[in-house]
ChimeraX commands (.cxc) that place a marker at each C-alpha (Angstrom):
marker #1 position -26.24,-4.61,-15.04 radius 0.5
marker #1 position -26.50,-7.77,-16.88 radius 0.5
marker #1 position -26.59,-8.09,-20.88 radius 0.5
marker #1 position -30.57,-8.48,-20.22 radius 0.5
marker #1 position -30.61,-4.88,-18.70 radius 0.5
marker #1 position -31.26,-6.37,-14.92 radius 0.5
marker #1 position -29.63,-4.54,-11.85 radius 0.5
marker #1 position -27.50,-7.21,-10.19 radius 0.5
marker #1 position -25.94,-6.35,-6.41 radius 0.5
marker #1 position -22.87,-8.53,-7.05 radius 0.5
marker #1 position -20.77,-9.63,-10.05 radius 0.5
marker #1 position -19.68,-13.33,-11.12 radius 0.5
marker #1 position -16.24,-11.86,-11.52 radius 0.5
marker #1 position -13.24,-12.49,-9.60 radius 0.5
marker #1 position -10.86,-9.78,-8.64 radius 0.5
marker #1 position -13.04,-7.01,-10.70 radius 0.5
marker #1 position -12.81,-3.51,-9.37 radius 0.5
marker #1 position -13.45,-0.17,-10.62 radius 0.5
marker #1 position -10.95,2.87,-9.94 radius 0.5
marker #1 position -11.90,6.51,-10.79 radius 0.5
marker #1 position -9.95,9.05,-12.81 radius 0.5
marker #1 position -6.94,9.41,-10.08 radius 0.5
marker #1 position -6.92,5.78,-9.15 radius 0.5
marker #1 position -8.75,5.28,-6.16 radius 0.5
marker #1 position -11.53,2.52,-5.94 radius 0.5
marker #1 position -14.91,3.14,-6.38 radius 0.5
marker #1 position -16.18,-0.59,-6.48 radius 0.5
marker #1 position -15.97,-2.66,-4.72 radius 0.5
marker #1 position -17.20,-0.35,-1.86 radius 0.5
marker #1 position -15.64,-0.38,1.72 radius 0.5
marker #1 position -18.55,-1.74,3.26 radius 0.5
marker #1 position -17.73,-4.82,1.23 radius 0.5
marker #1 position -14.12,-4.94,1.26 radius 0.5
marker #1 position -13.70,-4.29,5.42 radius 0.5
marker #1 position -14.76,-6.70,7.84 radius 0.5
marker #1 position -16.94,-4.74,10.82 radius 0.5
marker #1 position -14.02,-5.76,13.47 radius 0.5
marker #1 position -11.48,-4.53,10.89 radius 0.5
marker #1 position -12.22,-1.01,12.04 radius 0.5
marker #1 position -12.18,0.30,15.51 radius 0.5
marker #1 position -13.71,2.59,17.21 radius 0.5
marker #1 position -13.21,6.10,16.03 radius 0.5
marker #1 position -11.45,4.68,13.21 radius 0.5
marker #1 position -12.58,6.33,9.34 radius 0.5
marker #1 position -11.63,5.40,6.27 radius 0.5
marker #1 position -10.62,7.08,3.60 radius 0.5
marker #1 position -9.25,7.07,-0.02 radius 0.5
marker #1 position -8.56,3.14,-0.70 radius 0.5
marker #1 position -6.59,1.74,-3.89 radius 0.5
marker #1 position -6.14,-1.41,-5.34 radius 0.5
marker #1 position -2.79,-2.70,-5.42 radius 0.5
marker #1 position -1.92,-3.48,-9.06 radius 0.5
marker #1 position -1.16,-7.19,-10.15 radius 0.5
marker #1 position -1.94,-8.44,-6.89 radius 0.5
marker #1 position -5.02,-10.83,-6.49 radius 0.5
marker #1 position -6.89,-9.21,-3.08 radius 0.5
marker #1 position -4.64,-5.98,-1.92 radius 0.5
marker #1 position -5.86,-2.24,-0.76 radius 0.5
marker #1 position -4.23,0.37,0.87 radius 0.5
marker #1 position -6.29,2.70,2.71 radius 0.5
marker #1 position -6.39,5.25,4.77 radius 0.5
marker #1 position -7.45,5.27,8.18 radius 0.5
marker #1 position -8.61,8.52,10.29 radius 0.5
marker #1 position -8.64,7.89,13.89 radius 0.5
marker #1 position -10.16,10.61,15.28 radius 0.5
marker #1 position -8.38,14.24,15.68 radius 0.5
marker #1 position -4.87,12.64,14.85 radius 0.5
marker #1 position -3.50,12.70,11.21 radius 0.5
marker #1 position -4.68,9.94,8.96 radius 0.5
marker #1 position -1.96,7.01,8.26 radius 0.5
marker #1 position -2.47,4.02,5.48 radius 0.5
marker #1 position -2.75,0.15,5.94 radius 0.5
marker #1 position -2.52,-2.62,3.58 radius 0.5
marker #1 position -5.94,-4.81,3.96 radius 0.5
marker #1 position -6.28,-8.20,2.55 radius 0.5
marker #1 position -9.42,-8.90,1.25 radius 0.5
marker #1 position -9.14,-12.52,1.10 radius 0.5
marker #1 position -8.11,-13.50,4.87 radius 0.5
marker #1 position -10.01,-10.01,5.56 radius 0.5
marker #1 position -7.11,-9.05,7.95 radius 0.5
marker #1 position -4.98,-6.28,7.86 radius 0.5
marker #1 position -1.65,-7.49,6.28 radius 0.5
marker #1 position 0.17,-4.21,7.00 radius 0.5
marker #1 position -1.22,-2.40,10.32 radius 0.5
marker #1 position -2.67,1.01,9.46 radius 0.5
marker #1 position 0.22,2.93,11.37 radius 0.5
marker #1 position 2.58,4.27,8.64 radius 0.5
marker #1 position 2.45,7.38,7.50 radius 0.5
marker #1 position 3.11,6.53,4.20 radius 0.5
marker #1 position 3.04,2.92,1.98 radius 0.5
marker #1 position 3.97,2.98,-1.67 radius 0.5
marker #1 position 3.73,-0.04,-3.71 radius 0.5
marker #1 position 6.81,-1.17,-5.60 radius 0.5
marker #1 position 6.38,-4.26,-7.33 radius 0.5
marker #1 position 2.51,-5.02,-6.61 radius 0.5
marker #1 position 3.02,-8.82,-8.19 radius 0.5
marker #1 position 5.78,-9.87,-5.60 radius 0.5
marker #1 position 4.26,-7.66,-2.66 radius 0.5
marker #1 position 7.40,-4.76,-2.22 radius 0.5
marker #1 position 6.64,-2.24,-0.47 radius 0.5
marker #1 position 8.40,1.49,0.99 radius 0.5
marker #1 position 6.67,1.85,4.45 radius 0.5
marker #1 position 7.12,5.42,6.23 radius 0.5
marker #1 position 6.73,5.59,10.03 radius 0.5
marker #1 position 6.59,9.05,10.01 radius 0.5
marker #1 position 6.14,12.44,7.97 radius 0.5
marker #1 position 9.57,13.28,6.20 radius 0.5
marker #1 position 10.99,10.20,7.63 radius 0.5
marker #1 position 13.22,7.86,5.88 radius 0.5
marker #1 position 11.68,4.73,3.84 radius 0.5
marker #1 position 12.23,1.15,4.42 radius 0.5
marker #1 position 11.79,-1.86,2.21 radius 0.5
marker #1 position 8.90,-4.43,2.77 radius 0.5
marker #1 position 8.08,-7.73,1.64 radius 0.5
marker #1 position 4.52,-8.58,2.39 radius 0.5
marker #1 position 4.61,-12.23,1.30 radius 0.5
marker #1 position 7.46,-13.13,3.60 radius 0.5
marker #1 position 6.49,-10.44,6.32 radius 0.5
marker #1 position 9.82,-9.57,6.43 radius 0.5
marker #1 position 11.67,-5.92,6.01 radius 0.5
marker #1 position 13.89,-6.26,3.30 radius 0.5
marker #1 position 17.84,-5.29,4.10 radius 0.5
marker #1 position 18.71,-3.04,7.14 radius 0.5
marker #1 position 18.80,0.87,5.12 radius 0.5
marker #1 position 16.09,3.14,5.21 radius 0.5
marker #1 position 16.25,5.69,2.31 radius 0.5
marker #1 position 14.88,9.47,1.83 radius 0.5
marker #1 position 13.24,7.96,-1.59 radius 0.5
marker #1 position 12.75,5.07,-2.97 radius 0.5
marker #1 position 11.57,4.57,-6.78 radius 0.5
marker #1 position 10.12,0.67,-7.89 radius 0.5
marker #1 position 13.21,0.69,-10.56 radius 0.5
marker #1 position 15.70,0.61,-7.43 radius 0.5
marker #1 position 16.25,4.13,-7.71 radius 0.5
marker #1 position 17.31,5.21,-3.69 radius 0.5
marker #1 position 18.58,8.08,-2.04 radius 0.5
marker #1 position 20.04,7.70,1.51 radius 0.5
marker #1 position 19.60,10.31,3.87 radius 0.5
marker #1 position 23.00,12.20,4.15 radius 0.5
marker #1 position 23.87,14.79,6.81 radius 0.5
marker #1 position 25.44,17.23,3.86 radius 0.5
marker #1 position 21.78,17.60,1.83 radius 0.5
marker #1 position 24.05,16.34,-1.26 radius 0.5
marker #1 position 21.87,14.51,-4.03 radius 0.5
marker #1 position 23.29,11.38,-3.72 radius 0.5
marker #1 position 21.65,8.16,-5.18 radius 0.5
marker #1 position 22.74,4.80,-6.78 radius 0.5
marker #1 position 20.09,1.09,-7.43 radius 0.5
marker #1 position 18.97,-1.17,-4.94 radius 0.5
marker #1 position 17.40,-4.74,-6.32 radius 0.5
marker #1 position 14.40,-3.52,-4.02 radius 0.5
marker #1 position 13.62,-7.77,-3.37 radius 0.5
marker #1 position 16.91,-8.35,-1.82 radius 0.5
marker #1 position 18.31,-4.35,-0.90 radius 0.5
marker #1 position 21.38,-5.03,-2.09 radius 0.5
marker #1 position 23.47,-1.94,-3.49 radius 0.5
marker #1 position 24.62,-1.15,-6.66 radius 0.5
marker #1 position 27.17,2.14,-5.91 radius 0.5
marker #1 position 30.07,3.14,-7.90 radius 0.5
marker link #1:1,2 radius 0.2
marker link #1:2,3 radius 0.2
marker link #1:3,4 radius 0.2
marker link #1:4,5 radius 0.2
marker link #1:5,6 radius 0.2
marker link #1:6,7 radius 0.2
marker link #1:7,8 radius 0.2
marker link #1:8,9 radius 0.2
marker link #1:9,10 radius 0.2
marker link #1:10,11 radius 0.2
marker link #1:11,12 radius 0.2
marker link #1:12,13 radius 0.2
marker link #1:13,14 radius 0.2
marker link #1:14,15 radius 0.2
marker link #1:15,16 radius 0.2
marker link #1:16,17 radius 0.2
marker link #1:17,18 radius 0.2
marker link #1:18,19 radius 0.2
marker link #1:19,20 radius 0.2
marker link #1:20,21 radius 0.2
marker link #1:21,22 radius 0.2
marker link #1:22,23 radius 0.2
marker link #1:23,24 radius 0.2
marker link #1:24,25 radius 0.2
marker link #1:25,26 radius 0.2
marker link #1:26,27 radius 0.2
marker link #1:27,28 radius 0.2
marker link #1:28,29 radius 0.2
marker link #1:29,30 radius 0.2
marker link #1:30,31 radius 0.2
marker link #1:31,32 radius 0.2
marker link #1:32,33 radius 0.2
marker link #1:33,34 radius 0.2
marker link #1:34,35 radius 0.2
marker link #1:35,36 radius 0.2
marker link #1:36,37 radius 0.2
marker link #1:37,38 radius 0.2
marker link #1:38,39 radius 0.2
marker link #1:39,40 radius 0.2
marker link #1:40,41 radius 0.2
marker link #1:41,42 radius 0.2
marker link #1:42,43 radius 0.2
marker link #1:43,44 radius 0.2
marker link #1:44,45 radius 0.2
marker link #1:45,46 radius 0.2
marker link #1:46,47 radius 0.2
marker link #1:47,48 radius 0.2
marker link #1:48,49 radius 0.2
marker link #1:49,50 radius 0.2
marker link #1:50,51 radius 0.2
marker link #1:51,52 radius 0.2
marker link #1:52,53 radius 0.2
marker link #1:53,54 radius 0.2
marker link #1:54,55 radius 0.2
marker link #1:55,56 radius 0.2
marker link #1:56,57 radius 0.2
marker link #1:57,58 radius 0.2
marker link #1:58,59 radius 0.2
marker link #1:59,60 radius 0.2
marker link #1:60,61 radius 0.2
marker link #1:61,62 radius 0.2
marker link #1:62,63 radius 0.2
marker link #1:63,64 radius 0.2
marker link #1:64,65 radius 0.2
marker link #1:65,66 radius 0.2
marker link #1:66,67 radius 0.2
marker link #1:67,68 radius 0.2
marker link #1:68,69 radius 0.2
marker link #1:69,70 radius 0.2
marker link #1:70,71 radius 0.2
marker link #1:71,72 radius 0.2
marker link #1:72,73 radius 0.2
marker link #1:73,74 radius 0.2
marker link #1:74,75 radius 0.2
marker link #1:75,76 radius 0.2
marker link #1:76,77 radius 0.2
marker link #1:77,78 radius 0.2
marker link #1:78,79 radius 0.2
marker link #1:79,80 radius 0.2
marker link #1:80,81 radius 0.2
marker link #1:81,82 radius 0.2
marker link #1:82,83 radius 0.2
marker link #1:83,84 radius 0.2
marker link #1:84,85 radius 0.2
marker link #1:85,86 radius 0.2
marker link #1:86,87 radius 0.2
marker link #1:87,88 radius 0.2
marker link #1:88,89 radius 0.2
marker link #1:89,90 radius 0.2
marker link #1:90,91 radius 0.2
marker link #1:91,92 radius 0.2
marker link #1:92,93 radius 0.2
marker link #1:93,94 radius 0.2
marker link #1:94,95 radius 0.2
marker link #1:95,96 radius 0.2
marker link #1:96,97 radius 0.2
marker link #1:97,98 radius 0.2
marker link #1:98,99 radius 0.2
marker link #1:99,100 radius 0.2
marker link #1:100,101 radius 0.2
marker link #1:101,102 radius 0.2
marker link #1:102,103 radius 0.2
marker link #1:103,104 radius 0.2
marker link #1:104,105 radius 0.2
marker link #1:105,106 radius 0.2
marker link #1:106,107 radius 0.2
marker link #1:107,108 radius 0.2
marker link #1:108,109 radius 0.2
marker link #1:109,110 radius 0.2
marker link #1:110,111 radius 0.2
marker link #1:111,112 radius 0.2
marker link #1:112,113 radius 0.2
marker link #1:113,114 radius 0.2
marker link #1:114,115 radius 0.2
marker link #1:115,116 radius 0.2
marker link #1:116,117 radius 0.2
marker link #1:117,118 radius 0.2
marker link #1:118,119 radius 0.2
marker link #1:119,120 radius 0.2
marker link #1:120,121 radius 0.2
marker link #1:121,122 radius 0.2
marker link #1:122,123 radius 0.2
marker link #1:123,124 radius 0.2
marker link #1:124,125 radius 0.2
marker link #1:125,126 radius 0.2
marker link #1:126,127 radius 0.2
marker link #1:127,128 radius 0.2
marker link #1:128,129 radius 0.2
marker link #1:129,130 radius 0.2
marker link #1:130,131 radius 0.2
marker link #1:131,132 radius 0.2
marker link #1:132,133 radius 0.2
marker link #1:133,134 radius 0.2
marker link #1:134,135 radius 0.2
marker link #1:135,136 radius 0.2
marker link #1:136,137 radius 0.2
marker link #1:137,138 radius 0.2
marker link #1:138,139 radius 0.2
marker link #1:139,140 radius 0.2
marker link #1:140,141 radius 0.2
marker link #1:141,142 radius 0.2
marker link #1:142,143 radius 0.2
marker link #1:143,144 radius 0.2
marker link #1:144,145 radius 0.2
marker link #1:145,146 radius 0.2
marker link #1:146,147 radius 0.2
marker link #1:147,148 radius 0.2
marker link #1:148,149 radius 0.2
marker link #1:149,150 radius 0.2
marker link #1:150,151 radius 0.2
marker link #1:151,152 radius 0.2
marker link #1:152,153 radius 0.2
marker link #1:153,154 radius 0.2
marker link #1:154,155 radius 0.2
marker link #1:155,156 radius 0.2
marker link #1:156,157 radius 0.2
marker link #1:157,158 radius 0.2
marker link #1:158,159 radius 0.2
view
């Protein structure tokens, strides 16, 4: 609604969004976000958020069919998917430089991501990773075991 009280279907705004109580994205909608080749067949989506301090990011979930859903990262810019929706998990790190923790699969280990190289970052995959650094490897002895990572370049910081 403008300041003259008129409905308006789009906003002179770049980058504005609206996110609910819990985060996820109300406006823009996914019918404008998603190109209609972006989804295939039997493909859903579901809860989408906006990746913080980046200019045109979204995860989202994807339900294909019967199977479990798994996330993507969609750009809304090239409208391409910049992270295929086949992880099981994607948490955002550092939104600005485009980190991310991608998990294959449920209760699997973590790896580190850099979207604006396309590149994994180092050659570890962790239990958790935290966007301060914060990792725990996987160990065989289910000892809590963790030491800092600089999560852009995965190098360790153990004692």
């Amino acid at each position: 609604m403008d300041k003259d009280g008129n409905l308006l279907d789009t906003i002179k705004a770049p980058n504005f969004y609206i996110l609910d109580q819990v985060g996820n994205l109300v406006w823009p909608d996914k019918h404008m976000l998603l190109t209609s080749n972006a989804m295939k067949k039997n493909w859903k989506t579901g809860k989408i958020k906006y990746v913080d301090s980046s200019e045109d990011l979204y995860l989202i979930d994807v339900k294909r069919g019967d199977l479990e859903p798994t996330k993507g990262l969609w750009n809304s810019s090239a409208k391409t998917w910049d992270i295929n929706p086949d992880f099981e998990h994607i948490e955002t790190l550092d939104g600005k430089r485009q980190i991310f923790a991608l998990q294959e699969h449920k209760d699997g280990c973590y790896t580190l991501y850099n979207n604006k190289t396309k590149q994994r970052i180092g050659n570890k995959s962790y239990m958790t990773i935290n966007p301060n650094g914060w990792v725990q490897p996987r160990n065989e002895q289910n000892r809590d075991e963790g030491y800092f990572i600089d999560i852009a370049t995965g190098k360790e910081y153990k004692e």
